[in-house]
C-alpha positions in Angstrom: 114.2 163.4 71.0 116.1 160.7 69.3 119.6 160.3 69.6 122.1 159.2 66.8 125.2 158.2 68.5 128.6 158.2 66.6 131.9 157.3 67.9 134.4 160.4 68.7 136.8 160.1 65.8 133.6 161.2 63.5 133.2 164.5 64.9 135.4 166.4 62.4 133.8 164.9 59.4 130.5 165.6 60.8 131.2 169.3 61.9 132.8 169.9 58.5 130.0 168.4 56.5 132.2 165.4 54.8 130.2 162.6 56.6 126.3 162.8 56.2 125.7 159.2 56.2 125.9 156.5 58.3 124.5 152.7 57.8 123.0 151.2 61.6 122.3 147.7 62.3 119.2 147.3 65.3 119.4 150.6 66.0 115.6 152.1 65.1 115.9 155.9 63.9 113.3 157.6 61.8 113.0 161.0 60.1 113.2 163.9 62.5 114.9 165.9 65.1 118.0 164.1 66.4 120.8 164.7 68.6 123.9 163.6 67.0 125.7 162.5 70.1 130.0 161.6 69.8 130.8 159.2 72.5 133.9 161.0 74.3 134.5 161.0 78.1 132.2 164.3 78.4 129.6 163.8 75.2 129.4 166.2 73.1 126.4 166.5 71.2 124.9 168.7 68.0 121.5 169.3 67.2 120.7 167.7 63.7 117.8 165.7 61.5 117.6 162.5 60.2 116.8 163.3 56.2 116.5 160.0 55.4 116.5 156.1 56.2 116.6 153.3 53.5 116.3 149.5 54.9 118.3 147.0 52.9 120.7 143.9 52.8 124.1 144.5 53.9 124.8 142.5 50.6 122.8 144.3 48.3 124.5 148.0 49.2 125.6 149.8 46.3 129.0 151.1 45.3 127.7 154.5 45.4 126.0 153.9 48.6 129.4 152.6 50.5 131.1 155.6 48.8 128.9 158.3 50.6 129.5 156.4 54.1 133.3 157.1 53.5 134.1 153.1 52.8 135.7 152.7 48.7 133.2 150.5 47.7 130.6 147.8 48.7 133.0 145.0 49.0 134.3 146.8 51.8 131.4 147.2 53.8 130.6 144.3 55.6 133.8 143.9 56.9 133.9 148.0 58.0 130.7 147.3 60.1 131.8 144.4 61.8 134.4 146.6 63.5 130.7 148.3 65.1 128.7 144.9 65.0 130.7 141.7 65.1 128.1 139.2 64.2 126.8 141.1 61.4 125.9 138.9 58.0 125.7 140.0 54.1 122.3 138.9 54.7 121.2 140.8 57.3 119.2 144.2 57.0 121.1 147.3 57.9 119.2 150.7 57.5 121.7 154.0 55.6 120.5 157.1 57.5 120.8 160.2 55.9 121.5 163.1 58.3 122.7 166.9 58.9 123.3 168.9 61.5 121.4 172.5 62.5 122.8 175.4 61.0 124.4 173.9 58.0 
């Protein structure tokens, strides 16, 4: 099964149902079963599906798009996934997966 890892400090929004998007740079996912796996000392992992993957241009990522990933608008994007990918470009393609977890 696939496995869509986040860092720890997304558990809460993803338990409570806030976060449900997520933009990944060379990381291959496709619709299906996933584990959504949080990176702490002991992971801790939740059963889930991927909805939903849409490959564009870091550059070209709408308002609305940045919104849903928690960031307050495009502009802000690029310089939110460097924090994850330092050599990431407004030109390079980044893929928005759409998620949610079993249960919900």
């Amino acid at each position: 099964m696939q496995r869509l890892r986040f860092r720890a400090s997304h558990l809460p929004a993803v338990r409570d149902g806030s976060k449900r998007v997520t933009m990944r740079f060379r990381d291959p996912v496709r619709v299906g079963p996933a584990l959504l796996v949080f990176e702490f000392d002991d992971e801790i992992s939740l059963p889930g599906s991927i909805t939903s993957t849409v490959a564009k241009p870091v550059g070209s990522i709408t308002d609305e798009e940045a919104r849903e990933d928690g960031f307050a608008g495009a502009a802000d994007v690029l310089l939110g996934l460097r924090d994850y990918y330092p050599d990431l470009q407004a030109g390079d393609e980044i893929v928005i997966v759409r998620f949610d977890v079993d249960g919900d």
